[in-house]
C-alpha positions in Angstrom: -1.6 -18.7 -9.0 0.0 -20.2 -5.7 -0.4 -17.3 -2.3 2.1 -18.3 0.5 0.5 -17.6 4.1 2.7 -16.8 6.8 1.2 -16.1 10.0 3.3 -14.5 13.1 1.8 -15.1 16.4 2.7 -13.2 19.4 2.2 -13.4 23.4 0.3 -11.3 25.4 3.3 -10.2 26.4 5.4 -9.3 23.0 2.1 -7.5 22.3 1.9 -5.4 25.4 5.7 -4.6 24.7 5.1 -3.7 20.9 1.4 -1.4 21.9 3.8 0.2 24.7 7.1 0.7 22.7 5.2 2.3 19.7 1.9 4.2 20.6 3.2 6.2 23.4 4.1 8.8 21.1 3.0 12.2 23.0 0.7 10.7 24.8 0.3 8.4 27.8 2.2 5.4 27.8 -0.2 1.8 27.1 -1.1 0.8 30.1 1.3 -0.8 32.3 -0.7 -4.0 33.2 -0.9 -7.2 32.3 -1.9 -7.5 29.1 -5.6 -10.2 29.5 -6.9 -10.7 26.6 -7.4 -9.1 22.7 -10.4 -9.4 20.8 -12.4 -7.4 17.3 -14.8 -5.0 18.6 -17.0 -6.3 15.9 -17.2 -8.5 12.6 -15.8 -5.7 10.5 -12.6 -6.6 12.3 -11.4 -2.9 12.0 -10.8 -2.3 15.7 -9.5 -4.5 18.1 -10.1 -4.5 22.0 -7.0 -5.0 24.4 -8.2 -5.5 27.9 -5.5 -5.1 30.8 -6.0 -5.5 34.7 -4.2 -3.6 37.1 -4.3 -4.8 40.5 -7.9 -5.6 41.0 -9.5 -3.0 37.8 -10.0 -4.5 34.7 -8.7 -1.4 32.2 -10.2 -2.0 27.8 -8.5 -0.2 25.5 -10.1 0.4 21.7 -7.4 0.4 19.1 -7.1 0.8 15.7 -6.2 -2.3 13.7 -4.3 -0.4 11.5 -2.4 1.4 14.7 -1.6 -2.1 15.7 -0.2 -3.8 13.2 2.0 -0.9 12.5 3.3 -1.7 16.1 3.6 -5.0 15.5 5.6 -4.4 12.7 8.2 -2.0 13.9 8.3 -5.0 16.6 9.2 -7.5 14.1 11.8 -4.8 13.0 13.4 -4.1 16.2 13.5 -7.7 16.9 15.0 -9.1 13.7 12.0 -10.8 12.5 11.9 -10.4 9.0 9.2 -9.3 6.9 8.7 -9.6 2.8 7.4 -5.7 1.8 5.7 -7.3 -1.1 3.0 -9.2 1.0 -0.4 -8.4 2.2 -0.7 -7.8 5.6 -3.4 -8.4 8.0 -4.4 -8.9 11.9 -6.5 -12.3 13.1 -6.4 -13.9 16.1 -5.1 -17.2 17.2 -6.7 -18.6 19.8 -6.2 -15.8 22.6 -3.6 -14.3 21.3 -2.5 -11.6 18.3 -1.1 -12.6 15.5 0.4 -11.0 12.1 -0.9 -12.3 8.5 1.4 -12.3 5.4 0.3 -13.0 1.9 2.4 -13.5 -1.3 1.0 -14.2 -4.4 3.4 -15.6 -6.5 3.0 -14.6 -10.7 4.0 -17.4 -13.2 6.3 -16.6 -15.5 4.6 -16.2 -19.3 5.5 -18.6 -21.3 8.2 -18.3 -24.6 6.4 -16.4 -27.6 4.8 -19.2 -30.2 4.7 -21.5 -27.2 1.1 -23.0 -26.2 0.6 -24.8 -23.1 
């Protein structure tokens, strides 16, 4: 059976916009730096590290992967990029940057009854 891969990249900085529009629920806003580099904490790939740098500080933030691609797609929403609900998605990076992972498996049709292929 054929899987289609789609893979969404973003910027540092369409990141930083999507962490900041959607995790600042109740709490402090991400923070407003500039937005260094993104990284897994580890092989399990189940947290991801965002580091930032204000003025001279260099600021890491531990978030969720499942935190952040939920930001990344109500970013894809907001923007008009348009998502299939049916596929698998995922988190990897690409080179130094983010980047959104769509799978779709596609079924083939059965074939007629009495019919042998």
């Amino acid at each position: 059976m054929p899987t289609e891969l789609r893979r969404i990249v973003f910027t540092n900085s369409e990141l930083h916009e999507a962490l900041d529009a959607n995790l600042a629920h109740g709490t402090a806003k991400f923070p407003s730096a500039s937005l260094d580099s993104v990284r897994f904490v580890d092989d399990r790939e189940n947290e991801i590290v965002v580091t930032t740098s204000v003025g001279g500080d260099t600021v890491e933030t531990v978030l969720g992967t499942a935190r952040v691609a939920a930001a990344l797609i109500k970013f894809c929403m907001a923007t008009g990029v348009r998502l299939p609900r049916a596929a698998k998605k995922s988190i990897s990076l690409s080179g130094d940057n983010l980047a959104l992972d769509l799978r779709i498996a596609f079924f083939a049709k059965a074939p007629p009854p009495g019919k042998v292929e």
